[in-house]
C-alpha positions in Angstrom: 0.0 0.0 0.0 1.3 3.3 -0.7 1.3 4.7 3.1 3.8 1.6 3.8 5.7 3.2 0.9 6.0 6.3 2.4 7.0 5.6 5.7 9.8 3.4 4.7 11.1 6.0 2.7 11.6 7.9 5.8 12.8 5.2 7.7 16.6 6.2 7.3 15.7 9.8 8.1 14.1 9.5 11.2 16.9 6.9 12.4 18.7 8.2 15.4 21.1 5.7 15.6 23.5 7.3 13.0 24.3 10.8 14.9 25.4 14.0 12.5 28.9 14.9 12.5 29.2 18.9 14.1 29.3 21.6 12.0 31.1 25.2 12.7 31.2 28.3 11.3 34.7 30.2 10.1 34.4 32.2 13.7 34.1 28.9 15.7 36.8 27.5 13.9 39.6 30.3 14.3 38.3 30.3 17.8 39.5 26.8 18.4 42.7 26.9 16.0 44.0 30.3 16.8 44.0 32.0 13.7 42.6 35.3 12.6 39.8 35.5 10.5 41.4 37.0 7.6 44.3 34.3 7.5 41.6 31.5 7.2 39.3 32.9 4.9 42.5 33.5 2.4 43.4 30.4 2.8 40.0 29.0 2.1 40.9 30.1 -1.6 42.5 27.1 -1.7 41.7 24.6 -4.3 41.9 22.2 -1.8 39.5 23.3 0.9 36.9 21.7 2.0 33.4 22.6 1.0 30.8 23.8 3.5 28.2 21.3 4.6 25.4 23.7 4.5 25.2 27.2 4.7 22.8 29.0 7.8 20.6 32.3 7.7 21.9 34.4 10.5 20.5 38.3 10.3 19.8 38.3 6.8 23.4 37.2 6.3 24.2 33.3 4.3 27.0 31.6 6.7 28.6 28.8 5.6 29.6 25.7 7.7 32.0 22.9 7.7 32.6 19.7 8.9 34.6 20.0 12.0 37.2 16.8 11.4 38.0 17.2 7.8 38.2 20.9 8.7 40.4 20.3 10.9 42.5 17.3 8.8 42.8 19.7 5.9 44.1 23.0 8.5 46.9 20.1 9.6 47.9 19.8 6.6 47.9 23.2 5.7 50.4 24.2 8.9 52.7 21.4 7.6 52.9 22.6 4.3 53.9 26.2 5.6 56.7 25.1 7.3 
């Protein structure tokens, strides 16, 4: 029946067993690493940089946000190419 249909289409969505990995915005981030704001958003030029998850409506203003451990893989790798 299609009402069995539809509920097991949402089936994966409503499962709470598989949790969301955080997201943060650029001032989070620089927060936690250190960094001004201005350093990290040059460096999010990059070709390399990783893509925001989503992007948030804060006062009228699009925000993006990323994925706090590959943000965090790719900034390692950034520091250890600077040196």
């Amino acid at each position: 029946m299609k009402h069995e249909e539809y509920g097991e289409m949402w089936k994966g969505y409503w499962d709470k067993k598989a949790p969301r990995s955080p997201a943060y915005s650029i001032k989070e981030l620089c927060l936690n690493l250190n960094v001004d704001p201005r350093i990290m958003n040059g460096k999010l030029n990059r070709s390399d940089a990783p893509k925001p998850v989503f992007y948030g409506h804060t006062k009228g203003k699009e925000r993006p946000f990323f994925n706090h451990n590959e943000f965090i893989a790719w900034w390692k790798k950034v520091m250890e190419e600077k040196e």
